[in-house]
Structure formats: structure tokens, C-alpha cells
N, C-alpha and C positions, 0 to 999 in steps of 0.2 A: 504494500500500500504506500503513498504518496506521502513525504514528509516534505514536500516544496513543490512548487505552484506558479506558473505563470500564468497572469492575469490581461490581456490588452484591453486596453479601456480607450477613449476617447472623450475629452475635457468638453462637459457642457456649459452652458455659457452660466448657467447659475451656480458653478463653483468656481468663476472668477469674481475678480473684489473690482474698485473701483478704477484701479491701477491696469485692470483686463489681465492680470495675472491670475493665478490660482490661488485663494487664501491660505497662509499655513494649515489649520486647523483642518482644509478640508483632504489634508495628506494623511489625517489618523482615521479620516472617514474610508478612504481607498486602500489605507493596509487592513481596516477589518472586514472589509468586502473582502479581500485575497483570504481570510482571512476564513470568511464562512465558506467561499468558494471551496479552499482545502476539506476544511468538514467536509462538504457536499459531494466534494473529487473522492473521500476514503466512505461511503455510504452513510455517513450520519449527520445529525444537526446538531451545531451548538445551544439552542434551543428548542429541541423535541417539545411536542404538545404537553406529554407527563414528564416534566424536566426531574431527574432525581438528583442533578447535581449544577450550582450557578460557574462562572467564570468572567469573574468581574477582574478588569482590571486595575494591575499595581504596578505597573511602572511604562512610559512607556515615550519617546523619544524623536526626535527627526536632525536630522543634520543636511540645512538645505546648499545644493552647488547651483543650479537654473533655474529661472522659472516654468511654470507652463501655463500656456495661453490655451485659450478657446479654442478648437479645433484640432487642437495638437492630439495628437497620436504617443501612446504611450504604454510598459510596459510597468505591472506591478510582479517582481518578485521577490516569494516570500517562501521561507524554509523556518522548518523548528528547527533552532539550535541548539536546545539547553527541554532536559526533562528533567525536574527534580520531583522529589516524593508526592510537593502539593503544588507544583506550578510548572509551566512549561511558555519557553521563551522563544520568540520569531524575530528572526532576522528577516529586514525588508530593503529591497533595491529598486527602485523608479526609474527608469530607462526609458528619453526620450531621441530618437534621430540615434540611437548611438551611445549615448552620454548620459553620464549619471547625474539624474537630476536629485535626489535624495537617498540617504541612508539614512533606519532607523532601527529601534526595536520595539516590543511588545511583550510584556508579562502578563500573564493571565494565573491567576489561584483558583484552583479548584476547590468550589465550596459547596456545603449544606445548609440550608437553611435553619436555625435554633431558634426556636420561640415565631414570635409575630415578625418581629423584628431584626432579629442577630442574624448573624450566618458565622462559621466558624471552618475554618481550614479546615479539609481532608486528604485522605492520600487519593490522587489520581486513580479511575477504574486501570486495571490490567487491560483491558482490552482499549481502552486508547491509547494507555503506553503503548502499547504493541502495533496500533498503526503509525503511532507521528514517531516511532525511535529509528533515526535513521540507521541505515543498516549496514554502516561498519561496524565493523568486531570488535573493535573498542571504544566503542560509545557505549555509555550505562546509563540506568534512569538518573544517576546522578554529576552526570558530566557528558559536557560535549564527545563529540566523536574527536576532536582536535581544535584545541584552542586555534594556531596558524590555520587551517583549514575555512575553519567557518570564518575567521574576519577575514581571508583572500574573497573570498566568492559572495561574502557581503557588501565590501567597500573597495574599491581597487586602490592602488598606494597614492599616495598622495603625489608622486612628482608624475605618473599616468595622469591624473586628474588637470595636474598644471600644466602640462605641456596641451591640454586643450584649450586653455585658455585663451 
């Protein structure tokens, strides 16, 4: 099953701001579309009808290089990087013409609801570790497959980056 996703999208005009660029904010709205896409690409939803568990998130990032405009044409990809006992982390890359238009991430904690109100950390089902763990042999639920590995194929180095400038 699928631990990373590519997404093409195409920027409509009401997620650009005044400026005719794309608001920042609405770059955490296109990494959780990629986001349920994955869910959807391995058979399940992040929000089933009888949900037995939430995934609210706790932390979650963008590092912008270009804009994007209305029309532009564009790629969201997103990989889990990181599974740990109660939360599982996305690495995301925005690719527009070629070029990286953002790098972020995404923490999600897998919860149960307590009382009316609470919810409180649990260990992730088995059977979603088992789809989003990527499938090197030394990746575990509680570490990357390779620290070097996943930041190459998340963010390309910085002097790539500059020499497009």
C-alpha cells in the first residue's frame, strides 16, 4: 500500500489573495487534500461515518521558495515520514513548472474521544501502521526509514534551489 502521493491540482482563483498570488494558509489546505487523497489511494477515510479514532492536528509547517498564481498548474507531494506509537508525520513538496514552490510538514495524533469533551492520545491501529510504514527494512513504527533519505526527497539542497534563482 501507498505511503506517498502525488497530487496535480490546478490554483483556482479563490485561493489567491489580493496580491493574485496564493494565500499562505491556503498551502495547509492542499497538503490535507494530499492528505485524504493518500487515505483514499490505501482504501480508507480519515473520517469514516462511525469514526472510532480522531486525528487532529499538532504541528504543522510550510517553508515558502515561489508563488503560485491563478491558473498555474501544480504538483502536491506528500509521503509519511515518521510513525511513532501515537502520531504519524508527512513530509510535503509543491512543484510548480519544475520548481519547488514549498516545503512542509504535518503531524497528526491519533486520538479517542474521553468524556463530552476530552480526547486523549492512543497508540495508532496496527492496521494503519501497516499501510502508511514505508517499506524499507529499516524503518520502524518509531523512526524514519533514514533521517538523509527522507529530507533529500522532501526539500532538494539549498544551493539546487539557488542556482534557480
Amino acid at each position: 500500500m501507498p505511503h506517498a502521493l502525488v497530487l496535480r491540482r490546478r490554483v483556482q482563483f479563490y485561493e489567491t489573495d489580493a496580491a493574485g498570488i496564493v494565500h499562505f494558509s491556503t498551502f495547509f489546505r492542499y497538503m490535507e487534500e494530499a492528505e485524504h487523497a493518500l487515505w483514499r489511494e490505501n482504501g480508507i477515510s480519515i473520517f469514516p461515518a462511525q469514526p472510532t479514532h480522531g486525528w487532529p492536528r499538532v504541528a504543522a509547517s510550510f517553508d515558502y521558495r515561489r508563488p503560485l498564481r491563478f491558473e498555474d498548474e501544480f504538483e502536491i507531494h506528500l509521503e509519511v515520514t515518521r510513525i511513532s506509537t501515537r502520531s504519524l508525520t508527512y513530509g510535503c513538496r509543491m512543484i510548480a513548472r519544475g520548481d519547488l514552490v514549498a516545503a512542509g510538514s504535518m503531524t497528526i495524533a491519533c486520538i479517542q474521544r474521553d468524556g463530552e469533551h476530552g480526547m486523549r492520545a492512543v497508540p495508532i491501529p496496527e492496521a494503519i501502521v501497516a499501510l502508511f510504514s514505508p517499506s524499507s527494512p529499516e524503518a520502524s513504527a518509531d523512526k524514519p526509514a533514514s533521517p538523509a533519505a527522507s529530507a533529500d526527497k522532501l526539500v532538494p539542497p539549498l544551493a539546487k534551489a539557488d542556482e534557480r534563482a
